[in-house]
VEXDREN-2710 file (C-alpha; in Angstrom, 1 decimal):
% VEXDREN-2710
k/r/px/py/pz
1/UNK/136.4/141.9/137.6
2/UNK/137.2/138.0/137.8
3/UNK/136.3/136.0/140.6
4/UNK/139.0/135.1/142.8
5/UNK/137.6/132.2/145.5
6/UNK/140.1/129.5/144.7
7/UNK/142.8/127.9/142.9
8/UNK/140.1/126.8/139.8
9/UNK/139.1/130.4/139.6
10/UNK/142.6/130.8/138.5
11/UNK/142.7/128.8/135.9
12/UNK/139.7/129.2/134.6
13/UNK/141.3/133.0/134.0
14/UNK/144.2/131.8/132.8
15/UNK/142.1/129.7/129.8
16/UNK/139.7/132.6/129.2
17/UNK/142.3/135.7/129.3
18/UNK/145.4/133.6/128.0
19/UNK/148.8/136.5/128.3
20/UNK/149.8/138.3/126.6
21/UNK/146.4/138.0/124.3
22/UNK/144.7/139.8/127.1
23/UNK/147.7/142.5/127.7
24/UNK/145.1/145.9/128.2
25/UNK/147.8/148.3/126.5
26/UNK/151.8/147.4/124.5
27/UNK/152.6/150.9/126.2
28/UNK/152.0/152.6/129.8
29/UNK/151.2/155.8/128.0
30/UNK/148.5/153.9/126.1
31/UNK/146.9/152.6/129.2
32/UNK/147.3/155.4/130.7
33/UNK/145.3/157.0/127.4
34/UNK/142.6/154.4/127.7
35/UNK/141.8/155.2/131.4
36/UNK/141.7/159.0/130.5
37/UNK/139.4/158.1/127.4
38/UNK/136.9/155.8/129.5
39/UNK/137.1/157.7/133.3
40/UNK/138.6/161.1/132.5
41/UNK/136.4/163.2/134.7
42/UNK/136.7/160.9/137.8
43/UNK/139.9/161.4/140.5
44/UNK/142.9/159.4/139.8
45/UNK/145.3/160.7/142.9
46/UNK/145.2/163.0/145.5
47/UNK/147.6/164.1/147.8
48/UNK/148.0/165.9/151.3
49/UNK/151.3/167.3/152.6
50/UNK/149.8/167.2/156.2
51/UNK/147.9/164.3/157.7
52/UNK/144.7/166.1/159.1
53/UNK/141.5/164.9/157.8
54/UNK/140.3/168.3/157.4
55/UNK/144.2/169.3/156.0
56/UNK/143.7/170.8/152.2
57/UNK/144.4/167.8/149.2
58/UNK/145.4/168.5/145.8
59/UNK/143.2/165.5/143.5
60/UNK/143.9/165.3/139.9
61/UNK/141.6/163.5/137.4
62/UNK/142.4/160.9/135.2
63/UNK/142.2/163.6/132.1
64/UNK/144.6/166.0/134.6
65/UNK/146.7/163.2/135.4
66/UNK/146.8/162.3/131.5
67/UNK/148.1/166.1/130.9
68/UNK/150.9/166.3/133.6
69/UNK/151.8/163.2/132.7
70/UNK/152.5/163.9/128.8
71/UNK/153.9/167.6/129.7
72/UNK/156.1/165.7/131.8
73/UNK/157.0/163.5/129.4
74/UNK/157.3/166.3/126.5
75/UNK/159.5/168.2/128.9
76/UNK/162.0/165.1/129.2
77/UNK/162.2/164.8/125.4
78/UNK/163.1/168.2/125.4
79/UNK/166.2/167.8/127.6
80/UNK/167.5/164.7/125.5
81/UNK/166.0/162.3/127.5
82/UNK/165.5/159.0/124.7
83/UNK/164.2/155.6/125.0
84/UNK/167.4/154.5/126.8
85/UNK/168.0/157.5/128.8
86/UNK/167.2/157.9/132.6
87/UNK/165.1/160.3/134.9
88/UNK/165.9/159.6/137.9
89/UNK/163.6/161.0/140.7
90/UNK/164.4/161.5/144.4
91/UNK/161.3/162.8/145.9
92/UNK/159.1/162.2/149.1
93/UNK/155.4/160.8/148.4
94/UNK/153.8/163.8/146.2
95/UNK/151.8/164.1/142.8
96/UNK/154.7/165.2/140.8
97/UNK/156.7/161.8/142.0
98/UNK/153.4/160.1/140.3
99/UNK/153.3/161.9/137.3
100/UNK/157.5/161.4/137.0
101/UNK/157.3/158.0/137.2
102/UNK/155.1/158.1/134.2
103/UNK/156.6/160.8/132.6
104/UNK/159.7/159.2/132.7
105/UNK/159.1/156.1/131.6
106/UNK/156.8/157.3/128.7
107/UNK/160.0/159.5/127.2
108/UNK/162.6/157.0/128.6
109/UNK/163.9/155.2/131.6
110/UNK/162.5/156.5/135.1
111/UNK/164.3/155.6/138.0
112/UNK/162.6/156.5/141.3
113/UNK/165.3/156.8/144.3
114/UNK/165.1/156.4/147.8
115/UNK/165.4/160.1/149.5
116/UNK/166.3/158.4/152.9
117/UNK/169.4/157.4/151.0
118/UNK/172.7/158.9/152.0
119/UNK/174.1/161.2/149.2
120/UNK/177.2/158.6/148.3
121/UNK/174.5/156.3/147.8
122/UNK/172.2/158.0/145.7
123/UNK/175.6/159.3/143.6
124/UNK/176.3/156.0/142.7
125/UNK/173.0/154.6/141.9
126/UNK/172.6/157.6/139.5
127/UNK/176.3/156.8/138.3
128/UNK/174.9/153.2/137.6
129/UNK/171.5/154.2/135.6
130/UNK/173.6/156.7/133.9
131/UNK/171.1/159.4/134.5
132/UNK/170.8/162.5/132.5
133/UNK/167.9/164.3/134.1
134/UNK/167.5/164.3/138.0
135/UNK/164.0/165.5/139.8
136/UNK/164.2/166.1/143.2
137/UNK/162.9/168.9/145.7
138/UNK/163.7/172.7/146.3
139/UNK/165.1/173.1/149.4
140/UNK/162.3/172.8/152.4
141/UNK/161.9/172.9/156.3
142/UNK/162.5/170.3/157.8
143/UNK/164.2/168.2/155.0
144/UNK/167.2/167.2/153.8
145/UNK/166.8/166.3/150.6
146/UNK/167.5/168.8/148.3
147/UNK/170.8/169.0/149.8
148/UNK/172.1/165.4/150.0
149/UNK/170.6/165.3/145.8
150/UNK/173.0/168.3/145.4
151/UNK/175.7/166.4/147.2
152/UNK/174.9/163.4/144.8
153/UNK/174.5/165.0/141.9
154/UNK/178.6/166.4/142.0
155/UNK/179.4/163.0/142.4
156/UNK/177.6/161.7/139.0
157/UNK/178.7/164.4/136.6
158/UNK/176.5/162.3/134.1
159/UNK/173.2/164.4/135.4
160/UNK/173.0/167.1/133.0
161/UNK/169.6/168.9/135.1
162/UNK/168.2/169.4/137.8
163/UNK/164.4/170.0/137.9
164/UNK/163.1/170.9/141.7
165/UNK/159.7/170.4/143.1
166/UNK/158.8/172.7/145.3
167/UNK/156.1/171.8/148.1
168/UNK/155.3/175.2/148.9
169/UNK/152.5/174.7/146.0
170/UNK/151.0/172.6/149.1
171/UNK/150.7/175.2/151.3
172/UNK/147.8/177.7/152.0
173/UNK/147.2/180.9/154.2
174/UNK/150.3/181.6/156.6
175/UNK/151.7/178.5/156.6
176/UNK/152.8/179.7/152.5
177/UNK/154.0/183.1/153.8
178/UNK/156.0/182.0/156.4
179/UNK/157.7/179.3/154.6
180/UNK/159.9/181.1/152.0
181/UNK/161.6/183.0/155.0
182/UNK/162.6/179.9/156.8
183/UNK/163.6/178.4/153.5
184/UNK/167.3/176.4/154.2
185/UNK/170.4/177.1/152.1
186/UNK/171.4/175.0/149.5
187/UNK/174.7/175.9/148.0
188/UNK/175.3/173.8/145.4
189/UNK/178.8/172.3/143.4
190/UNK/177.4/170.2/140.6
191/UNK/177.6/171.8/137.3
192/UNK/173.8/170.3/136.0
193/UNK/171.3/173.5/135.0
194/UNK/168.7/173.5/137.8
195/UNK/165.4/174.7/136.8
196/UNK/161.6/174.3/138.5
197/UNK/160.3/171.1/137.7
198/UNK/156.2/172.5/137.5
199/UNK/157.4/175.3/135.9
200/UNK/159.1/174.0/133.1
201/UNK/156.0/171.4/132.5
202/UNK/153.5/174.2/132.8
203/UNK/155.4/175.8/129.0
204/UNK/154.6/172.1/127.6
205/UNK/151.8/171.0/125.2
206/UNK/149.4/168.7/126.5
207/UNK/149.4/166.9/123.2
208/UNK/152.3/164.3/123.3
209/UNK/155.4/165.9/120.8
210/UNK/157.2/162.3/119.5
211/UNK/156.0/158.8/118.7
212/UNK/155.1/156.4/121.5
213/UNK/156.2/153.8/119.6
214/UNK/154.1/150.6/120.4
215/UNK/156.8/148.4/121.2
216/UNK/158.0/146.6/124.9
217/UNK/161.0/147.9/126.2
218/UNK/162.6/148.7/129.8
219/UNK/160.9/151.3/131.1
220/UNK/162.1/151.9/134.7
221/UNK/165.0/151.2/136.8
222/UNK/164.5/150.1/140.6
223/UNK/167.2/150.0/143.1
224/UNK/167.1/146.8/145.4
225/UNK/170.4/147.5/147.7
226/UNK/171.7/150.7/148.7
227/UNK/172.3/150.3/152.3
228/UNK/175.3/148.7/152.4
229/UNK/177.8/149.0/149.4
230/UNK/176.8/149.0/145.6
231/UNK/173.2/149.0/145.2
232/UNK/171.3/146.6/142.6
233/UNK/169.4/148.1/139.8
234/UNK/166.7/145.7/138.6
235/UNK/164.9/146.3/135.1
236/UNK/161.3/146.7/134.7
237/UNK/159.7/146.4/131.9
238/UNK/156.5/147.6/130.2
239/UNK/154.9/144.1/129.8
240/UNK/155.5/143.7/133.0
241/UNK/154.1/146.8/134.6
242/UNK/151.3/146.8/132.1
243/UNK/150.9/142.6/134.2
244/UNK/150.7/144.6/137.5
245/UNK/148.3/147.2/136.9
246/UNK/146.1/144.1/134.8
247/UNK/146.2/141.1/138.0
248/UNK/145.2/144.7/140.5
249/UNK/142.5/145.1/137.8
250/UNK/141.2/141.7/137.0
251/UNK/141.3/140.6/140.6
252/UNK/140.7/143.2/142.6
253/UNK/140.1/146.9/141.6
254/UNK/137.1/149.2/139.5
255/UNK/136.7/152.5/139.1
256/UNK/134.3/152.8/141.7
257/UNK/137.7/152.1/144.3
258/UNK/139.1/154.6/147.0
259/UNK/142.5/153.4/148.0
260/UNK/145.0/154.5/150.7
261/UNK/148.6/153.9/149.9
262/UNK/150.8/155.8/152.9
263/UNK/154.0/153.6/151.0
264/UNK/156.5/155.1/149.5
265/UNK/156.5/155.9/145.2
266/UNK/160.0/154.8/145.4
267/UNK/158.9/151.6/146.0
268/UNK/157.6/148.4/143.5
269/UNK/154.5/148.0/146.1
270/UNK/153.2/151.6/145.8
271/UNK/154.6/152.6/141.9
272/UNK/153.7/148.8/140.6
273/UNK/150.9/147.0/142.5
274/UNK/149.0/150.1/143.3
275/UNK/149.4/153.2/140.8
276/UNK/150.0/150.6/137.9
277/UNK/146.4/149.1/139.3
278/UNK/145.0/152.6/139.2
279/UNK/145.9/153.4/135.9
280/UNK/144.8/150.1/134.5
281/UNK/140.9/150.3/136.5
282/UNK/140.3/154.0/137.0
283/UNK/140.1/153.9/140.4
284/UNK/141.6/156.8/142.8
285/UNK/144.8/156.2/145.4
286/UNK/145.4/158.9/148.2
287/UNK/148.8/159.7/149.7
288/UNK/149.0/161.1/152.7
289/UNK/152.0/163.2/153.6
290/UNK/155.2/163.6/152.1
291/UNK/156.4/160.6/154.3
292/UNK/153.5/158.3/154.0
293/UNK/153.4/155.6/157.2
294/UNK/156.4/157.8/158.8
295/UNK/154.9/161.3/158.2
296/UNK/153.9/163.2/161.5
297/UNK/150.1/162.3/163.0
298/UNK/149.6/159.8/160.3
299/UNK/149.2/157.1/162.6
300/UNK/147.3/159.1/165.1
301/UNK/144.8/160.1/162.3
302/UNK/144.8/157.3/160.1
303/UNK/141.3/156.1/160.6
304/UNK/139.9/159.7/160.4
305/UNK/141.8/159.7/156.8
306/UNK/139.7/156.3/155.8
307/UNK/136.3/158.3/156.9
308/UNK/137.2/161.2/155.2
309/UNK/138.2/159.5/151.8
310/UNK/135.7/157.0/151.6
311/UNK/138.3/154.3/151.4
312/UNK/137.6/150.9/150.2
313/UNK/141.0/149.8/150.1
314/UNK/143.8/149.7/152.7
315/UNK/147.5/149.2/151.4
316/UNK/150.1/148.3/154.3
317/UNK/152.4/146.2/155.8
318/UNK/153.6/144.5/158.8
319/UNK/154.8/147.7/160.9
320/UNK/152.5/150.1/160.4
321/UNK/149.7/147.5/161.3
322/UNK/151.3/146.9/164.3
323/UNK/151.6/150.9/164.9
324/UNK/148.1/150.8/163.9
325/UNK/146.9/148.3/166.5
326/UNK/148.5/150.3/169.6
327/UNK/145.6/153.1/169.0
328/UNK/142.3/152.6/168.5
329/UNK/139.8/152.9/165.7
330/UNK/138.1/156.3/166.1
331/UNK/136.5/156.9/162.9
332/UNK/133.5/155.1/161.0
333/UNK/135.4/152.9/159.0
334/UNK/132.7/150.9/157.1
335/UNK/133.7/151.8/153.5
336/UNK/137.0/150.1/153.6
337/UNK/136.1/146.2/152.0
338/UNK/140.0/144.7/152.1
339/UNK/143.5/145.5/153.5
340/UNK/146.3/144.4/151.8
341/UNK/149.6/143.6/153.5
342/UNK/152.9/142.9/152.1
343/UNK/157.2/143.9/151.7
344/UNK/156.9/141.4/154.7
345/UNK/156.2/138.3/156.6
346/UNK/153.0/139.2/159.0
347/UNK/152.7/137.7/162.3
348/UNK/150.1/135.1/162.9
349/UNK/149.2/137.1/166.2
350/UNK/149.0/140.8/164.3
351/UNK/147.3/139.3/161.4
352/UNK/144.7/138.5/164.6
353/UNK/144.9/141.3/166.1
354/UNK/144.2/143.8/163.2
355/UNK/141.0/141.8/161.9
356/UNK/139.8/141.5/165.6
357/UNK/139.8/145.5/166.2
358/UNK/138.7/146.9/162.6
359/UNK/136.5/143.9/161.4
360/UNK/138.2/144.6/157.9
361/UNK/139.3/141.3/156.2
362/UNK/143.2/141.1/155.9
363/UNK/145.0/139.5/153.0
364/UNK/148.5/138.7/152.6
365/UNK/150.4/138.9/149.7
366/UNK/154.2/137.8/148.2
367/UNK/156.2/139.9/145.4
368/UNK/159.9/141.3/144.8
369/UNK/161.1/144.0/143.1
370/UNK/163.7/141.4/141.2
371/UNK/159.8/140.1/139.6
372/UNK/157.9/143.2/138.9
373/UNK/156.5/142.7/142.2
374/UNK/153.6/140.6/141.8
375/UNK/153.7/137.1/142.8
376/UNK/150.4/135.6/144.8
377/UNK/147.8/136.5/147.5
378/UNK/145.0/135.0/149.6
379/UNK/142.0/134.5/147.2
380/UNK/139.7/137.8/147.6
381/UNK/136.2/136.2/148.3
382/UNK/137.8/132.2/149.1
383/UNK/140.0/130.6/151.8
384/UNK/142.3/133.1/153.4
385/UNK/145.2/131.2/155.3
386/UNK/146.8/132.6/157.9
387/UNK/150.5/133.0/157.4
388/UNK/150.4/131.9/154.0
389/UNK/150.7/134.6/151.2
390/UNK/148.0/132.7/149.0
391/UNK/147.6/132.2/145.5
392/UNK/150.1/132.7/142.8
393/UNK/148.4/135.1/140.5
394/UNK/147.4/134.2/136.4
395/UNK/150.1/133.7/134.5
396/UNK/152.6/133.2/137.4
397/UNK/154.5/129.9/138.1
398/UNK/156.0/129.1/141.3
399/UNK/158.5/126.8/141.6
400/UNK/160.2/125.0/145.2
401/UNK/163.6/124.1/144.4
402/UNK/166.7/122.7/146.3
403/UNK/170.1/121.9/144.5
404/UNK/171.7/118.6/145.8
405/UNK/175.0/117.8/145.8
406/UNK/174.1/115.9/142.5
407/UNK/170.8/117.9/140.9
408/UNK/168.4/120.6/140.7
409/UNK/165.2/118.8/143.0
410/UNK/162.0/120.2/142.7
411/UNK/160.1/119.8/146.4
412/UNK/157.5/118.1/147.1
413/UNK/154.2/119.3/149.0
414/UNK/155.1/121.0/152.3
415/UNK/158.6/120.1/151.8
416/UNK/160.7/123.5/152.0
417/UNK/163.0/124.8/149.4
418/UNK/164.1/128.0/147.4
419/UNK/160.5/129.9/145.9
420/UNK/161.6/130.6/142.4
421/UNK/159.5/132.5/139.8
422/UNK/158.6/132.6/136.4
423/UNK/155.8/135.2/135.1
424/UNK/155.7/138.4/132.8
425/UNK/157.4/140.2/135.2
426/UNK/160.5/138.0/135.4
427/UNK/163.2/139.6/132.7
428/UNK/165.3/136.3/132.3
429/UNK/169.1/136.9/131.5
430/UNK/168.8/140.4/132.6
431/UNK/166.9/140.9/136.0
432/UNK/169.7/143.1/136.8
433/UNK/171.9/145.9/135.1
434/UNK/175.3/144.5/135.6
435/UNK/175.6/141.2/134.1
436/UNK/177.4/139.6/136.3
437/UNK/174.4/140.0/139.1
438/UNK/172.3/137.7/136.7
439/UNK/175.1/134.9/137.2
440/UNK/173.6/132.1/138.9
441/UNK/170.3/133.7/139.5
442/UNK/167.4/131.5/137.4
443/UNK/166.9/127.9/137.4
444/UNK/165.5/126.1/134.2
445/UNK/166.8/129.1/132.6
446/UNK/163.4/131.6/133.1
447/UNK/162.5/130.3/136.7
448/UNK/164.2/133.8/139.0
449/UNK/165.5/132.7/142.5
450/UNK/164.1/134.8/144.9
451/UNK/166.4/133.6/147.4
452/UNK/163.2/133.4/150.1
453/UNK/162.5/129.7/151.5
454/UNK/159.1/128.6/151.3
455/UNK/156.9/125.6/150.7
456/UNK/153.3/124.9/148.9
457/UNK/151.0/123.0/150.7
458/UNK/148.5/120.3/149.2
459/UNK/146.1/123.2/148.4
460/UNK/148.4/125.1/146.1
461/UNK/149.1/127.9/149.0
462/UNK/152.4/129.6/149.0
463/UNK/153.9/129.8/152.2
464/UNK/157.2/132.0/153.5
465/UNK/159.2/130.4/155.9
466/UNK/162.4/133.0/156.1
467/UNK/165.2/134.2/153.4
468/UNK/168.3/131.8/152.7
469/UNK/170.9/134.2/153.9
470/UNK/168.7/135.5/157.0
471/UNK/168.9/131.4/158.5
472/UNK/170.2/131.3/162.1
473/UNK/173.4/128.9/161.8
474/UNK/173.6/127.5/165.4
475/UNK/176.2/125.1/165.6
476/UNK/175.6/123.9/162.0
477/UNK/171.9/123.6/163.1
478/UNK/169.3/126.0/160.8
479/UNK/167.0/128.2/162.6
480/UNK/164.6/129.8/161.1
481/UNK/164.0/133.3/162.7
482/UNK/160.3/133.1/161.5
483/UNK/159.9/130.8/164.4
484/UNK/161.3/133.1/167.3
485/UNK/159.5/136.1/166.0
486/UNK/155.5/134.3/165.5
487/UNK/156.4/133.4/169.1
488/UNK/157.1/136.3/170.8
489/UNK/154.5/138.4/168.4
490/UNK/152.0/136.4/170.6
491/UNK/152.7/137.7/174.2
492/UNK/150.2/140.5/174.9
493/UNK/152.8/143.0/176.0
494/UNK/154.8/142.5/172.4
495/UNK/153.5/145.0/169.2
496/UNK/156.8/143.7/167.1
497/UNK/159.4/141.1/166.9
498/UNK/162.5/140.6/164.9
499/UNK/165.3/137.6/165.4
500/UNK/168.6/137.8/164.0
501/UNK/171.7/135.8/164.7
502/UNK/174.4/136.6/166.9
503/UNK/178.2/136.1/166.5
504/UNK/179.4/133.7/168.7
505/UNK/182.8/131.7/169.1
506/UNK/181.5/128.8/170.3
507/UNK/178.2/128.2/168.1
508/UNK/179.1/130.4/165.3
509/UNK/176.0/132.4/166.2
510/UNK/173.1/132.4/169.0
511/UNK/169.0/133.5/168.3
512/UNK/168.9/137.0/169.5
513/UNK/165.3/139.2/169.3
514/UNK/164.9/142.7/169.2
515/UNK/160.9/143.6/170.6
516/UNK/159.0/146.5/170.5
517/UNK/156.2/146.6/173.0
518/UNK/152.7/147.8/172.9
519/UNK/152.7/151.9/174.3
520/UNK/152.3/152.1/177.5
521/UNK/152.7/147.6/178.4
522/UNK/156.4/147.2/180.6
523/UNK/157.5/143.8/180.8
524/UNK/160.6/142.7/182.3
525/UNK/163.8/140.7/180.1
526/UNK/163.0/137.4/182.5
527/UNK/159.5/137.3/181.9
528/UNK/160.0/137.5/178.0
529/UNK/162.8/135.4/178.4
530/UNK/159.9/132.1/180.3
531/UNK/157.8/133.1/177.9
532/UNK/160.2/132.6/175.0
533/UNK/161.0/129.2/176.7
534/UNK/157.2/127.8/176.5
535/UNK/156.5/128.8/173.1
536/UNK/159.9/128.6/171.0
537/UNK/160.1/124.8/170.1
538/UNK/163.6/125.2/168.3
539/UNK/165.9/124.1/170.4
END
């Protein structure tokens, strides 16, 4: 690993590791090949359906993760899936979403899928990536995702078949008896072939069956909308998943690293910055539960988790530190070096908080799906500032911009604008699969707006200050709802805060906070409302 103290140490691995000289792999199945080769007998990923730290865990090795992977991948061939095809996969956390994601994008396109998703939604992001082959789950207790993927899959009759996962593998003793009898329905109307995902792998050679042809290509479809309306599919690429997996690498990770990732593997943080970095250093990443940060007693037993794994790494964000911090540590914890936080601005007063109880340094990092993720962080072993999301990583520029009535002005130190990105993981001209979302969307034609305000102080530190559309328009006056929520973060009684804007006829809208407070802490509206008044400057 590089050093990572300060701004210098950057450059000093930009001149010595120049990109894309120092690119570890063209393809992911060839990193992925290299990792087998060099760590093959130690554990890559290992799962647990419930969140005990006694509860049984499936582990797979980098050499078994190499196998599933290419039968995976073999398998996908097999049902016509080419370089430009799509698997899309709508799974809970699991090690057959893992080895999809790598399966898929090894034959073709994979396109991880948010399961929360309603099933119009999922329809028409699979109606946009034009998928052919669809993984998703057998019907389950408790869930109701094999249903809504049924419901989705009628309404893209581009999905030719259905391979289910089925959890019951995850089961031992009476839990795996008594399962198949409370098994739901799942009538179906689609007219894909539906088959079982494992057991169609399982008839697969372990030996790949076509050419991974050693050239860059797009590689995996992310979804960046999808609550409202159309979703957005942004285009990632191998170069710049091979960059993720190389910065988690180079900067942070070995072989000899245990890291928990409760996130989900629909998501750029847990598939990008963490499996990518797994795959690229041979070091192991646990999931626990289905759910991850939502699943049932995680919370309650996270710290027992850490103890039993051995973990070095913690991978989080905002609320589920601030779920953390309302129970207390109750394990030995004295493996885990780092915690990582991003997806989200952190509160000054959580940031505080979580170092204060666990004695575990906290760093804070920036990315976006748009970018490949990966943008900057506090330096590892330097200056960590609070509230500022560090660093912009080797090989990544940042730029603060503001267009004037008459030009494109880049700002000065501290003076805020719009962050916008250039780096291997920025696609320029197509970011997004419908051209017309590129429209407007770089600057200096490679620099991505993010469409998040920030500044850079006369350190070189990046620093958040809210998202161009999420402003607060009082009265033609800008708020920033940062400001209202680092406020009321820092009354004891508060775990959460979140500020949006309020229609109003007068103003055209008013501040207006949502808290959640600390179990068990009651506080009244008028006291939150003085303390708002002493510690909100905006006015």
């Amino acid at each position: 690993m590089a050093r990572f103290a300060s701004l210098e140490d950057i450059k000093t691995i930009e001149r010595e590791m120049p990109w894309p000289e120092s690119q570890p792999a063209v393809t992911l199945y060839e990193m992925l090949t290299n990792t087998k080769n060099t760590h093959g007998d130690l554990n890559a990923i290992s799962f647990q359906l419930f969140s005990g730290p006694n509860d049984p865990a499936e582990t797979l090795t980098w050499t078994e993760y190499h196998t599933r992977v290419t039968q995976a991948a073999n398998l996908f061939r097999s049902l016509g899936v080419g370089p430009t095809d799509t698997v899309a996969y709508i799974l809970p956390n699991c090690n057959e979403a893992a080895v999809t994601l790598l399966g898929g994008a090894v034959a073709g396109i994979a396109n991880p899928v948010n399961p929360l998703l309603d099933a119009e939604q999922i329809g028409s992001i699979l109606r946009e990536t034009n998928a052919k082959v669809v993984v998703s789950l057998k019907a389950f207790p408790k869930t109701d995702v094999a249903q809504k993927v049924a419901e989705a899959v009628a309404l893209a009759p581009n999905v030719e078949t259905v391979l289910e996962v089925d959890l019951l593998g995850y089961l031992t003793g009476v839990k795996k008896l008594i399962v198949p009898l409370l098994r739901p329905k799942n009538p179906v109307s689609h007219k894909a072939k539906v088959l079982s995902f494992n057991a169609e792998c399982a008839r697969q050679p372990g030996e790949l069956t076509f050419e991974d042809v050693r050239e860059d290509r797009v590689a995996c479809y992310f979804h960046t909308g999808g609550t409202t309306g159309m979703p957005k599919v942004a285009q990632h690429t191998y170069s710049g998943m091979i960059y993720n997996g190389w910065i988690g690498h180079t900067l942070l990770f070995t072989e000899k690293d245990t890291v928990i990732c409760p996130l989900p593997l629909f998501h750029v943080f847990a598939c990008h910055v963490i499996l990518m970095a797994m795959i690229a250093s041979g070091a192991h990443v646990v999931f626990p539960t289905p759910q991850g940060y939502r699943g049932e007693g995680v919370f309650d037993n996270f710290w027992k988790l850490v103890e039993r794994w051995q973990v070095t790494f913690i991978i989080t964000v905002p609320t589920a530190i601030a779920a953390m911090m309302q129970r207390p540590v109750d394990a030995d914890i004295s493996s885990v070096k780092t915690a990582f936080s991003g997806s989200a601005p952190l509160p000054v007063e959580l940031f505080r908080r979580f170092e204060k109880a666990t004695g575990v340094t906290l760093i804070e990092g920036y990315g976006l799906t748009e970018a490949t993720c990966l943008v900057s962080c506090n330096p590892v072993e330097g200056e960590k500032k609070i509230g500022s999301v560090g660093a912009t990583f080797p090989h990544t520029k940042v730029k603060i911009l503001t267009q004037t009535a008459d030009e494109l002005v880049e700002c000065g130190v501290d003076v805020v604008g719009e962050i916008c990105i250039d780096s291997p993981g920025v696609l320029p001209g197509r970011t997004y699969t419908e051209t017309e979302k590129n429209r407007d969307l770089y600057y200096y034609d490679t620099f991505l707006r993010t469409g998040d305000l920030g500044r850079i102080d006369g350190d070189g530190y990046l620093w958040i200050t809210g998202r161009a559309k999420d402003l607060i328009i009082r009265g033609g006056h800008n708020i920033d709802p940062a400001e209202i929520e680092e406020a009321l973060a820092g009354h004891e009684a508060v775990a959460f805060a979140g500020a949006i804007g309020q229609p109003d006829a007068f103003a055209g809208e008013l501040p207006c906070v949502y808290v959640e407070l600390i179990d068990g802490a009651e506080i009244t509206e008028d006291a939150l409302l003085a303390y708002a008044k002493v510690h909100i400057h905006e006015r």
